[in-house]
C-alpha positions in Angstrom: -2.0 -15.2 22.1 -3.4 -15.6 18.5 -2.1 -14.5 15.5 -3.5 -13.9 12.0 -1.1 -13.4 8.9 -2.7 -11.6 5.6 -1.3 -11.2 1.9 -1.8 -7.8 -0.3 -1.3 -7.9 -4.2 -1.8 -4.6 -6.1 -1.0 -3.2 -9.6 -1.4 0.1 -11.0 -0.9 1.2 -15.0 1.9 4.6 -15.1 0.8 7.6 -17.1 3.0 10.4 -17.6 1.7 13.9 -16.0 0.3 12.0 -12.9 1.0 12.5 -9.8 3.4 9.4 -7.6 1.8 8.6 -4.8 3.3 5.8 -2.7 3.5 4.1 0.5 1.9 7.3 1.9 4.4 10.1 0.6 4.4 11.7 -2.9 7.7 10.5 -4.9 9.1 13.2 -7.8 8.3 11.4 -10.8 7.0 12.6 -14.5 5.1 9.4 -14.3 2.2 8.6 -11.4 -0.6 5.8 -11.1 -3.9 5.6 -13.2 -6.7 5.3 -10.9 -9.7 6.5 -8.8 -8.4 7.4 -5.5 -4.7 8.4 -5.3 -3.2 5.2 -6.9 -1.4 4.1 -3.7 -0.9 0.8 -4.7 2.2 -0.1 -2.1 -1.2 1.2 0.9 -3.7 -0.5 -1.3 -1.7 -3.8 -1.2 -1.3 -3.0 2.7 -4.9 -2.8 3.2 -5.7 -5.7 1.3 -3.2 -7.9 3.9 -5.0 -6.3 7.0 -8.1 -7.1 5.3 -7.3 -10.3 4.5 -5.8 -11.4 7.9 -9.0 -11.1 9.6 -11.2 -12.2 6.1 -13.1 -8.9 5.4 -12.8 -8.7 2.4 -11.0 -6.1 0.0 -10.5 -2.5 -0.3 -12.3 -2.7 -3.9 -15.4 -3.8 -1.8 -15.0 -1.4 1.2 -13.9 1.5 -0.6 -15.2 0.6 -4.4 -13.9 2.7 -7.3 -17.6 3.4 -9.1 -18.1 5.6 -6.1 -17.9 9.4 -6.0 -16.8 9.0 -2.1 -13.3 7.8 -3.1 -13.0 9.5 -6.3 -9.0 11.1 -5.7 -9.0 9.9 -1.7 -5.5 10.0 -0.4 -5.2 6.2 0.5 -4.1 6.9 4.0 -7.5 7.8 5.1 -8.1 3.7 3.7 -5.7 3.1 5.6 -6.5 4.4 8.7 -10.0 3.5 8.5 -9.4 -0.3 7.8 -6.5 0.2 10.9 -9.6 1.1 12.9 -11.6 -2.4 11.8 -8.5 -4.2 12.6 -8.4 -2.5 16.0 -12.5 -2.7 16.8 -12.4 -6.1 16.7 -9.7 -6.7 19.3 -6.5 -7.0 16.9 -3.3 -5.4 16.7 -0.8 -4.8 14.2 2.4 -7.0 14.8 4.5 -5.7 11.9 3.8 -5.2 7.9 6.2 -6.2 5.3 5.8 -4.4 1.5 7.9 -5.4 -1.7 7.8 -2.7 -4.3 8.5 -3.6 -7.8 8.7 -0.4 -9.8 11.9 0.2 -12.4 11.9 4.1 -12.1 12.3 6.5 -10.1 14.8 4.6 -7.7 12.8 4.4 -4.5 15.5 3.9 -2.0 16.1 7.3 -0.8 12.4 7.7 0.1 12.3 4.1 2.0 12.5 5.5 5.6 10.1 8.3 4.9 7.5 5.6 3.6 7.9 3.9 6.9 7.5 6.6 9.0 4.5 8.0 7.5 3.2 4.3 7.3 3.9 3.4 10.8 1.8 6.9 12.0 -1.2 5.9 10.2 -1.3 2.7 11.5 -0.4 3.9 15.1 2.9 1.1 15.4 6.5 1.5 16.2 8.3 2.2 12.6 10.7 -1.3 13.1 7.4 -3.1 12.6 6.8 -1.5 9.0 9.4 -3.0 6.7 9.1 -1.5 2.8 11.5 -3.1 0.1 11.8 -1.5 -3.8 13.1 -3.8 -6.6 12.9 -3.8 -10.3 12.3 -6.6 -13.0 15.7 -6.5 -15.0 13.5 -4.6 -17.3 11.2 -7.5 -17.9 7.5 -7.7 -18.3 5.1 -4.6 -17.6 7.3 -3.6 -14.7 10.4 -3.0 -16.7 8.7 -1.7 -19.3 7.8 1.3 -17.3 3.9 0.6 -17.8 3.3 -0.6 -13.9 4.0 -0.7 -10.5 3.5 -3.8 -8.2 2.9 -4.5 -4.9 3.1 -7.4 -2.4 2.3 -6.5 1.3 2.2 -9.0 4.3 0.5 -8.0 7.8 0.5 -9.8 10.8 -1.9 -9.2 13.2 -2.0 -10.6 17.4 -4.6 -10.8 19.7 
């Protein structure tokens, strides 16, 4: 068997009277993500380590934001298009792990939701999709309440 392991990074700037999308379910928020598709950054950092495991690139490239195509996409159609890639070229998805660093809302009761919906898109049992919410301690952009990050893993077997 071979095995491929891929790393995710993704930031998005919060704007109050935007929508919250993330890890593939909307979250009640007054604040949501600035940016050209949905602002799914916890899926866009997912894609990335798919991506990356298998060295095609990025979802910026794939998917890029100066096009009409993927002007407001929900970021689970990414997702289940770069799942497909994955999977056309003989791979599977072992398991995904995603670190969410966002000081408000509190994500936790909204944790196994975000797995389930991620583990249908990608077509995997939901103990392979591990998704974990911190904060900063109120430091830097994150605790400030001006950002979210994201740092996703994926590995993939053949």
């Amino acid at each position: 068997m071979e095995y491929r392991i891929g790393q995710g990074y993704d930031v998005h700037q919060l704007r109050k009277g935007l929508p919250m999308w993330l890890g593939g379910i909307q979250i009640p928020s007054e604040v949501g993500f600035v940016a050209h598709s949905d602002g799914d950054v916890a899926v866009h950092a997912l894609c990335d380590a798919l991506l990356g495991a298998l060295a095609l690139g990025d979802i910026g490239h794939l998917f890029p934001d100066t096009s009409d195509e993927w002007k407001g996409v929900d970021s689970k159609v990414l997702l289940a298009d770069v799942v497909s890639r994955v999977r056309t070229l003989g791979w599977q998805v072992g398991n995904v792990d995603i670190t969410i660093a966002l000081q408000a809302p509190k994500l936790a009761p909204f944790i196994g939701q975000m797995r389930s919906v991620l583990a249908g898109v990608m077509g995997i049992d939901v103990d392979r999709v591990s998704v974990k919410a911190t904060t900063t301690e109120r430091l830097g952009f994150v605790g400030r309440g001006e950002g979210c990050e994201v740092w996703a893993v994926a590995l993939l077997a053949k």
